[in-house]
C-alpha positions as CSV (number, residue, x, y, z in Angstrom):
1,X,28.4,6.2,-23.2
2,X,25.5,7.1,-20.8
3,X,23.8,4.4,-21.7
4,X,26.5,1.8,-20.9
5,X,28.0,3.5,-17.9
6,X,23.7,3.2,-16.8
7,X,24.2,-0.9,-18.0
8,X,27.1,-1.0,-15.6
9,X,25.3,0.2,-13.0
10,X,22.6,-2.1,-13.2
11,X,25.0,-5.1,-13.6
12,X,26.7,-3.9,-10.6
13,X,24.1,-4.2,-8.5
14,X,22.7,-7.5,-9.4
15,X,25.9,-9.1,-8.9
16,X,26.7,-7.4,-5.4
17,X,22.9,-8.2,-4.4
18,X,23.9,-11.6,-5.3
19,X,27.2,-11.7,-3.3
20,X,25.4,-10.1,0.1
21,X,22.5,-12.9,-0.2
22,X,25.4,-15.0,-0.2
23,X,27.1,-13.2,2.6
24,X,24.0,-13.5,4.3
25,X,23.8,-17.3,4.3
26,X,26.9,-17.5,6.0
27,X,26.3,-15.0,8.5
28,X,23.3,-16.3,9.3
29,X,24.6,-19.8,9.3
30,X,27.4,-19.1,11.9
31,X,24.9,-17.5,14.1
32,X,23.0,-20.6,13.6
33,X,25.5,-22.8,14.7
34,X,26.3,-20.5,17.7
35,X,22.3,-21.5,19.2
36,X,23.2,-24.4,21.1
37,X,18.9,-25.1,22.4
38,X,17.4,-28.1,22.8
39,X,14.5,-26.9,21.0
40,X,15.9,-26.2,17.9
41,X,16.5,-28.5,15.1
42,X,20.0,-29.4,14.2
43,X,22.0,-27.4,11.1
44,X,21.3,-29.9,8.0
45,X,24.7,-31.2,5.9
46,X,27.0,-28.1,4.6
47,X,26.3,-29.5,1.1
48,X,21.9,-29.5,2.0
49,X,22.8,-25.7,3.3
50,X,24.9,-24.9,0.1
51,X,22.6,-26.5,-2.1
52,X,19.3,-24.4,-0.6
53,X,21.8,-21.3,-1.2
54,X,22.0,-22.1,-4.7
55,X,18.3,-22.1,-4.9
56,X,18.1,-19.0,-3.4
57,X,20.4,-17.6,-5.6
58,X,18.7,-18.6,-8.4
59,X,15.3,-17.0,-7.6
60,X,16.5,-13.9,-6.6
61,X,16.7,-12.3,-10.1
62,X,13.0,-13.7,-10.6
63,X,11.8,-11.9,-7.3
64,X,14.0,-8.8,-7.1
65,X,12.0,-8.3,-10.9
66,X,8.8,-8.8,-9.8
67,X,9.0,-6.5,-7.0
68,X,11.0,-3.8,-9.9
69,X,14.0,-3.9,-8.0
70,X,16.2,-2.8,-10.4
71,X,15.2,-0.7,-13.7
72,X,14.7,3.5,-13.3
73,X,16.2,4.2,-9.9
74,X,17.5,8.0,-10.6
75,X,14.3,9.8,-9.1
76,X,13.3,7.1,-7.3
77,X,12.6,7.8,-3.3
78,X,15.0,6.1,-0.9
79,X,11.3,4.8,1.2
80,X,10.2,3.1,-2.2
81,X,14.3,1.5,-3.0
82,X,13.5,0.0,0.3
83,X,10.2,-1.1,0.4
84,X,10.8,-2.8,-2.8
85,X,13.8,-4.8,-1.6
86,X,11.5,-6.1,0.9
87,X,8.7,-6.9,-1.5
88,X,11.5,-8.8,-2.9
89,X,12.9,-10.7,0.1
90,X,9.1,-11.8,0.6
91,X,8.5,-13.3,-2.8
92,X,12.4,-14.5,-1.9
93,X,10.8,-16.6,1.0
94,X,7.9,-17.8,-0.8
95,X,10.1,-19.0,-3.6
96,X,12.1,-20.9,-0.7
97,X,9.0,-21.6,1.2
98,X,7.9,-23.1,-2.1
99,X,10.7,-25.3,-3.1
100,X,11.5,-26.9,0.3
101,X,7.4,-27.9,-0.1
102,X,7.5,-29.6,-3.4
103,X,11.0,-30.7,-2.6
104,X,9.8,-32.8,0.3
105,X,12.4,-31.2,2.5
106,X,11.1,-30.4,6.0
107,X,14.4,-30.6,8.0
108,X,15.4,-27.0,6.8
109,X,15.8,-24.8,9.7
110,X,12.7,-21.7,9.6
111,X,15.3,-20.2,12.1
112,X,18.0,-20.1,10.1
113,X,15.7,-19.3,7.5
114,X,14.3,-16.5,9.1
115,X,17.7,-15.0,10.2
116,X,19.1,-15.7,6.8
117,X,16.2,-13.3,5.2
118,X,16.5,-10.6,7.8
119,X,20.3,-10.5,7.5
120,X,20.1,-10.5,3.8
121,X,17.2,-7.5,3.6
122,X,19.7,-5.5,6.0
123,X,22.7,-5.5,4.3
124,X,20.6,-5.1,0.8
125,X,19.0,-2.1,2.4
126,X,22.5,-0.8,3.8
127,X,23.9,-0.8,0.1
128,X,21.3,1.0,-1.7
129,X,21.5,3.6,1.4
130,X,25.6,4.0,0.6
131,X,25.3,4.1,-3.2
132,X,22.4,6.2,-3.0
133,X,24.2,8.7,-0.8
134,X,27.4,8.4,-3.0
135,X,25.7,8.8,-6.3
136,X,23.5,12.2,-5.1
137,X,26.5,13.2,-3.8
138,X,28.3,12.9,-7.2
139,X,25.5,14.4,-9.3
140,X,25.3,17.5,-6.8
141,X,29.1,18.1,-7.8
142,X,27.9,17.6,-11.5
143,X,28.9,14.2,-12.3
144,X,27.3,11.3,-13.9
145,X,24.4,13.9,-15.2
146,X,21.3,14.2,-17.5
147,X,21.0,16.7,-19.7
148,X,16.9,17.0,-20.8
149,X,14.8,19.3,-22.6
150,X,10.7,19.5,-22.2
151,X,8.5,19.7,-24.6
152,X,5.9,22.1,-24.6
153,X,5.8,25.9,-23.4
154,X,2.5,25.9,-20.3
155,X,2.3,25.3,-16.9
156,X,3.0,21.4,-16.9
157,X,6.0,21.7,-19.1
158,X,7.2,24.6,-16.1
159,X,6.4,22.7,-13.3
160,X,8.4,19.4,-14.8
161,X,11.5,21.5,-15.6
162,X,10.8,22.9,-11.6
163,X,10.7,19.3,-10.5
164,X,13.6,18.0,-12.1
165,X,15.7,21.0,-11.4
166,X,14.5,21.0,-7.6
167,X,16.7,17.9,-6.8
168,X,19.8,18.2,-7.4
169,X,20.5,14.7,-6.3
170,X,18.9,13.3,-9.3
171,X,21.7,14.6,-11.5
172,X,19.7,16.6,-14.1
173,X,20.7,19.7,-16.0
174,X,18.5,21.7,-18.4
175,X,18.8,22.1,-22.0
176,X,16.0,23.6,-23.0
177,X,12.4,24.2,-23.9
178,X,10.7,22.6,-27.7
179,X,7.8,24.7,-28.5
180,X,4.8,23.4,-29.7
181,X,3.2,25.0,-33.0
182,X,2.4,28.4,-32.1
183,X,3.5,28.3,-28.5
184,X,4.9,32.1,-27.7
185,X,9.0,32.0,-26.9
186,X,9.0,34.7,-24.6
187,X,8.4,34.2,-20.8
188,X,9.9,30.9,-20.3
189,X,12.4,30.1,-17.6
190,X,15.1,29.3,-19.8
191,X,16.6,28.6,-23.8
192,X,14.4,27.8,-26.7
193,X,16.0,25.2,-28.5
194,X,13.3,24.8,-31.7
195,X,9.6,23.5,-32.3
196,X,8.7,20.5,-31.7
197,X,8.2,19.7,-35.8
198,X,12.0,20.1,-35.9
199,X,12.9,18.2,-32.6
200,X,15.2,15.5,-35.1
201,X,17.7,18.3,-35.9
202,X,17.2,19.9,-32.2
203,X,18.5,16.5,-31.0
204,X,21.5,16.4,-33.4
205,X,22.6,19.9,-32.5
206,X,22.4,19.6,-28.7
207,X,23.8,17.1,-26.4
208,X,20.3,16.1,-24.8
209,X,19.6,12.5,-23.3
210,X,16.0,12.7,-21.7
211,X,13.2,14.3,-23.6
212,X,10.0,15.1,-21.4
213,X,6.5,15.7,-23.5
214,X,4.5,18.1,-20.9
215,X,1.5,19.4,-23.5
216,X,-1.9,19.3,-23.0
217,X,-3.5,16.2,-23.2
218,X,-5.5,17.2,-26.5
219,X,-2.2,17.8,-27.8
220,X,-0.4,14.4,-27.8
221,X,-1.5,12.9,-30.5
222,X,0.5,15.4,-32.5
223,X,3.6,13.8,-30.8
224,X,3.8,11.2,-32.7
225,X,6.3,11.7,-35.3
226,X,8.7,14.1,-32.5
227,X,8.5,10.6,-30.0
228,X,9.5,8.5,-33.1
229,X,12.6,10.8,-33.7
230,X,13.4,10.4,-29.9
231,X,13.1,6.6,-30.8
232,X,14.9,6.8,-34.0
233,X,18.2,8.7,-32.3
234,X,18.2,6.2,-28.9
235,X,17.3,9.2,-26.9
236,X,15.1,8.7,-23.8
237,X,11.7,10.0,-24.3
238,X,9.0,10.3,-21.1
239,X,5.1,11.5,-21.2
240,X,4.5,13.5,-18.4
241,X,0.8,13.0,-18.1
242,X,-1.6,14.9,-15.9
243,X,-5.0,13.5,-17.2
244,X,-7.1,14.6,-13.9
245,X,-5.5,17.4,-12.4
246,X,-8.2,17.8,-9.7
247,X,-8.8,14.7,-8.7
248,X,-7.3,12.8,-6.4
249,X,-5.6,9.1,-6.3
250,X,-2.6,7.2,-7.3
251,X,-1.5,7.0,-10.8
252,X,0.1,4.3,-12.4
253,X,1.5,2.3,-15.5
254,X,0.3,-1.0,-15.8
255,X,0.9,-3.5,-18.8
256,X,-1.8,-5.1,-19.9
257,X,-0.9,-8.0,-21.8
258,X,1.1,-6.0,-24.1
259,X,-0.6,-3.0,-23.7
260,X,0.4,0.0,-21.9
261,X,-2.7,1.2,-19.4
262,X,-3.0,3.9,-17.0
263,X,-4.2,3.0,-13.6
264,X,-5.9,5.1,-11.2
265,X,-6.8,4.4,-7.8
266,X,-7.0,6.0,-4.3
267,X,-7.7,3.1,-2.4
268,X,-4.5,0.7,-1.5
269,X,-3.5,-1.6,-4.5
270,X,-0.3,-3.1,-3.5
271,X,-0.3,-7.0,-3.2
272,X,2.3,-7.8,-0.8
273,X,1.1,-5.0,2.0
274,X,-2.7,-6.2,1.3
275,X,-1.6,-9.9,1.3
276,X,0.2,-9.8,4.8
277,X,-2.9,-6.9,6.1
278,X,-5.0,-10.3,5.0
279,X,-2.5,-12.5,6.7
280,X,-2.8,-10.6,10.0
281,X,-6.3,-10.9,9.8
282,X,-6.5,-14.4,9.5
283,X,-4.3,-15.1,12.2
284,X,-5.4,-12.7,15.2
285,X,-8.9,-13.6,14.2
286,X,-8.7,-17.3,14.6
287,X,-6.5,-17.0,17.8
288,X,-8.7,-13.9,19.2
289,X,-11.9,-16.3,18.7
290,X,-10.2,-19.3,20.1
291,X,-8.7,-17.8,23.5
292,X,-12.2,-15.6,24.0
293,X,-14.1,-18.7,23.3
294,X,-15.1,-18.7,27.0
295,X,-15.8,-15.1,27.5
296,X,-17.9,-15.9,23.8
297,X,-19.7,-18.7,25.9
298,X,-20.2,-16.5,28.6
299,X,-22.1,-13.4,26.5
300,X,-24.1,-16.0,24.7
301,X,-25.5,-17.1,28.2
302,X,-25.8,-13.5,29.5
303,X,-27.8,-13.0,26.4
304,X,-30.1,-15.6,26.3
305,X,-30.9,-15.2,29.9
306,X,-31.2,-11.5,29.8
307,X,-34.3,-11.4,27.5
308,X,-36.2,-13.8,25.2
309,X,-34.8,-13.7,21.5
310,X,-31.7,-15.1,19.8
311,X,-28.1,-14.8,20.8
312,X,-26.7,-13.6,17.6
313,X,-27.9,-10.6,15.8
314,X,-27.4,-10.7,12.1
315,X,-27.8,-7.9,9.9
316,X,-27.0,-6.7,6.1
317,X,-24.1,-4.3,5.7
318,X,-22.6,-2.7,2.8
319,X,-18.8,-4.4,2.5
320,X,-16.4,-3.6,-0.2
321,X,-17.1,-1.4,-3.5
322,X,-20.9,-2.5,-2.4
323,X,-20.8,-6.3,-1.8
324,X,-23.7,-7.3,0.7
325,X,-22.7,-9.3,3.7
326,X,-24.4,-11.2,6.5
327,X,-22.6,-9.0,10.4
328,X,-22.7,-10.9,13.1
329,X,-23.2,-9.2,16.8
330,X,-24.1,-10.2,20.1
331,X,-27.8,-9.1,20.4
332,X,-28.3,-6.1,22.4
333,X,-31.9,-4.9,21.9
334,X,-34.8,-6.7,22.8
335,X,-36.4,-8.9,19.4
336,X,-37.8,-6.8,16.8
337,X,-36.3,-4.0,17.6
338,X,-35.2,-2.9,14.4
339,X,-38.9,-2.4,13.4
340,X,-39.1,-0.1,16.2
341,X,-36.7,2.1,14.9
342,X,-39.2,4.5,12.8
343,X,-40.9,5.7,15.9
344,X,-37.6,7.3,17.3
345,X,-36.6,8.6,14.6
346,X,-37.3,11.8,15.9
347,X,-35.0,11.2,18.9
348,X,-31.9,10.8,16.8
349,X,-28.5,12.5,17.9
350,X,-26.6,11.7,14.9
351,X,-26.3,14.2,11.8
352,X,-26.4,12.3,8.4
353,X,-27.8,9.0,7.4
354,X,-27.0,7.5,11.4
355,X,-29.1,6.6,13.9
356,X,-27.5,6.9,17.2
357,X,-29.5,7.6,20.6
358,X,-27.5,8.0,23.6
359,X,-30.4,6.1,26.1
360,X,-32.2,3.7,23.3
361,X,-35.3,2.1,24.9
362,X,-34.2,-0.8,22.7
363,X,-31.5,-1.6,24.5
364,X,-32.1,-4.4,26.9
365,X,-29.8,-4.6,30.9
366,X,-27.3,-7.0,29.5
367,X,-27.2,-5.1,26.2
368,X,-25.9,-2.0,27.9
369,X,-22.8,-3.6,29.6
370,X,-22.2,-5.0,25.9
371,X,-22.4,-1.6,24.5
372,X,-20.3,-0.1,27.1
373,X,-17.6,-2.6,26.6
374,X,-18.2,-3.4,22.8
375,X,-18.0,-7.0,23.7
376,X,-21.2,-7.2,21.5
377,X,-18.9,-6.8,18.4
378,X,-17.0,-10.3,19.3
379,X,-19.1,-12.2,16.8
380,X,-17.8,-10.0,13.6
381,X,-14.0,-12.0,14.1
382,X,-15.8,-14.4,12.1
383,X,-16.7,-12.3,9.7
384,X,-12.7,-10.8,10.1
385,X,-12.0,-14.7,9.2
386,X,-14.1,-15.4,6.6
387,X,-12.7,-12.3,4.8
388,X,-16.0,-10.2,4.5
389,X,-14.2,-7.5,7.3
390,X,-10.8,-6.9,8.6
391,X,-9.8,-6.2,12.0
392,X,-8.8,-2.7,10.6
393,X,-11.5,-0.6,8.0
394,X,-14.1,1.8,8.2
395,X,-17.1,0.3,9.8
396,X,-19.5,-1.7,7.7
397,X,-22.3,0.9,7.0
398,X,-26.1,0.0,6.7
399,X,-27.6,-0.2,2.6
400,X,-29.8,2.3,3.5
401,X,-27.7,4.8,5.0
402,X,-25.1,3.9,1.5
403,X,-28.2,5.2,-0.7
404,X,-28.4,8.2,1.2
405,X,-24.2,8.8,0.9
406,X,-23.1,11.7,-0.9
407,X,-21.0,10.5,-4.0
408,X,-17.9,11.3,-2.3
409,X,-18.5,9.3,1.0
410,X,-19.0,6.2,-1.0
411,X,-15.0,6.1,-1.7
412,X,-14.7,4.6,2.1
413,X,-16.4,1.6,0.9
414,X,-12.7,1.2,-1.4
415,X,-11.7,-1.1,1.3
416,X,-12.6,-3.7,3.0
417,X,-14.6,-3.0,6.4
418,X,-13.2,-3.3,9.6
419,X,-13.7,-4.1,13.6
420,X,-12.3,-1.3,14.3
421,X,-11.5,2.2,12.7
422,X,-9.8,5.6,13.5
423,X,-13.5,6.8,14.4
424,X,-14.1,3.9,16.8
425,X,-10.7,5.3,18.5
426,X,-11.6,9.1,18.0
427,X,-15.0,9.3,20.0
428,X,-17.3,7.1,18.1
429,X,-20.7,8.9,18.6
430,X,-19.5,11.7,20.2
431,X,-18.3,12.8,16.4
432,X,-20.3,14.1,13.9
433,X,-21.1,12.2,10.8
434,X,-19.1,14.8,8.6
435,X,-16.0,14.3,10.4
436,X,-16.4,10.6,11.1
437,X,-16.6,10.2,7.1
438,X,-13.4,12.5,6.8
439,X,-11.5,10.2,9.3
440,X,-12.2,7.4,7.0
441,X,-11.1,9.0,4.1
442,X,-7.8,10.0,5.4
443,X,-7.3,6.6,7.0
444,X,-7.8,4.9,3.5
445,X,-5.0,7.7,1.5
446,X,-2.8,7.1,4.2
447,X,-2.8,3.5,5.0
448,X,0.2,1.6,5.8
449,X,0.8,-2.0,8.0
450,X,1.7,0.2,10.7
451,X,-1.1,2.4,10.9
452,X,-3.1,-0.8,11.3
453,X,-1.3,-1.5,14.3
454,X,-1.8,2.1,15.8
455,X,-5.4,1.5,15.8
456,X,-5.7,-1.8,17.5
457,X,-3.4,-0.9,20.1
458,X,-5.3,2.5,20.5
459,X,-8.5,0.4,20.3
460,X,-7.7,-1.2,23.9
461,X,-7.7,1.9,26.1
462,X,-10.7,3.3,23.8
463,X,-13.1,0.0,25.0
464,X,-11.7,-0.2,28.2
465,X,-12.5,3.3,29.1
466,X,-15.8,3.0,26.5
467,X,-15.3,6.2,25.2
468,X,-18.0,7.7,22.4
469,X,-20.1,4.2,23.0
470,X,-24.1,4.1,22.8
């Protein structure tokens, strides 16, 4: 019964996410119709528009898989219901994007595309906030629940019956503990209902419909045969797996061509975030190197005037997980300064593998002004374009100062470098290298779009005012 009435559920929604892409279409094609500009294209035939809606229609089950849409949605978070309903309405607009390409059709309106989308995303996101707050609301008053018993008698198998107790929301109700061989009974927040040898006639005697395996992990391979009797009696049966309990990252199930894998990574992994991160940078880059072209023109000149040498400073940085790259920078020190460096060593204000001096004799007149107002970093959009950097990252570090990382300061090359940084915005030299490592690390485990844009917007007042620069 649980089972179906779940089936309903699911069937539910794909049809009414069906009917409000549809609704979509026509609200977005009224308001359409209402633009009366010049500018904009005019509305194609109804039976073009109806005909693109059938389209759409069609890919939606394609992308609103792909972005796992539907499936598991009980203990799901509201933030992740929502960010995958836009992971789907992007693959949505690709598959659109896609089809009006090979079809040849470029008198389809991108404004009544765009509104279409955004409409559609809306009301999609405005459902799953009403039936989410009319389901938890039905299981807090003990309706449409799970009963489910753990496995295993130790701290995991407490802290999963904790977890599933501690939101009521999620509808679960517990039946009771299955003891592995020669677990002690006594203690345990709630009934015994058997060992685990005996969980077949366990599940015939009590009404149980989720079964969660918490053992240590030396211990699963005796689970075998109790998972197969989950199997064999159609009753839901989940690993709770805690593999590394000190370290720290995101854990994940991936398939593998057939083959279940655990993932685990604590650097950013998800495509469509890191695919419009990548998007961003492309963009801003080739328009930020495009309208500064004269102010480019003009550095170059200051340069070259300034003091003999070249304009462009190139060096070898360290990029992501270790790939070499060719930085680009406005030179700022006189030629050969780099050889110079071993004679100040001495005079270095940095802790850690750094070399910062507040008044470098390097530094040539011109160079100063470029420091002070990091125009010398211009140059490194290119390498934003070409992909090596991003406007947003941890700064590209030296090789020589990598060899000389402690193990755990090497996770900040997980990313791709950037232009900028929480550091550059923080201080820059006027924080210590400790602390200018932490800020990368916590940049990276908490990275999101709009972090990004916190940092270049808190980048401008940071140059302006050159705050931290040597």
């Amino acid at each position: 019964m649980l089972k179906e009435r779940a089936g309903a559920v699911s069937a539910g929604l794909r049809a009414l996410d069906l009917a409000l892409v549809a609704v979509a279409f026509g609200l977005a094609l009224a308001l359409r119709a209402a633009v009366d500009v010049a500018a904009v294209p005019p509305l194609l035939p109804a039976g073009r528009h109806l005909a693109w809606l059938a389209v759409a229609l069609a890919l939606w089950p394609a992308a609103a898989g792909a972005a796992g849409v539907y499936g598991q949605y009980r203990t799901r978070s509201r933030r992740e219901e929502i960010l995958r309903l836009a992971r789907a309405i992007g693959l949505l607009a690709l598959g659109v994007a896609a089809a009006s390409f090979l079809g040849r059709d470029r008198e389809l309106s991108r404004l009544l595309l765009l509104g279409w989308l955004g409409i559609a995303f809306a009301l999609l996101a405005g459902s799953r906030v009403a039936v989410r707050t009319l389901a938890h609301e039905a299981r807090r008053r003990g309706h449409n629940t799970r009963a489910f018993a753990v496995v295993g008698g130790g701290p995991l198998a407490r802290a999963m019956r904790q977890r599933l107790l501690a939101r009521p929301e999620w509808g679960f109700t517990f039946a009771g503990f299955v003891l592995e061989q020669g677990a002690a009974r006594r203690g345990l927040p709630g009934p015994v209902l058997g060992r685990v040898d005996e969980l077949a006639a366990v599940l015939e005697r009590h009404v149980v419909d989720l079964v969660v395996f918490a053992v240590p992990r030396d211990r699963l391979p005796e689970m075998e045969a109790a998972v197969a009797a989950c199997q064999e009696q159609g009753v839901v049966a989940k690993i709770g797996l805690e593999p590394f309990p000190a370290r720290h990252g995101r854990l994940t199930v991936e398939d593998l061509d057939g083959i279940p894998v655990l993932s685990y990574a604590s650097a950013p992994q998800d495509a469509l975030p890191l695919l419009a991160k990548r998007a961003f940078d492309v963009l801003a880059s080739a328009l930020a190197l495009i309208v500064l072209s004269p102010v480019l023109a003009a550095v170059a000149l200051a340069v070259r005037l300034g003091s003999p040498g070249p304009v462009l400073f190139r060096q070898r940085r360290v990029g992501l997980s270790g790939r070499t790259f060719t930085l680009y920078k406005f030179r700022s020190m006189r030629a050969g300064a780099e050889a110079e460096q071993a004679r100040l060593a001495d005079r270095n204000e940095m802790d850690g593998p750094v070399f910062k001096l507040r008044d470098d004799p390097r530094v040539t007149r011109v160079g100063k002004v470029l420091r002070r107002t990091s125009l010398d970093e211009l140059p490194q959009l290119w390498n934003v374009l070409r992909g090596e950097m991003s406007l947003v990252g941890p700064r590209p570090p030296l090789p020589e100062e990598v060899r000389r990382y402690e193990r755990w300061q090497r996770r900040r090359l997980s990313v791709k470098p950037g232009l900028t940084c929480t550091w550059q915005v923080s201080g820059r030299s006027e924080v210590g290298f400790g602390r200018w490592m932490q800020l990368d690390l916590d940049y990276i485990d908490r990275w999101s779009l709009w972090q990004d844009m916190r940092i270049v917007l808190r980048t401008i007042p940071a140059v302006l005012l050159g705050r931290g620069a040597r």
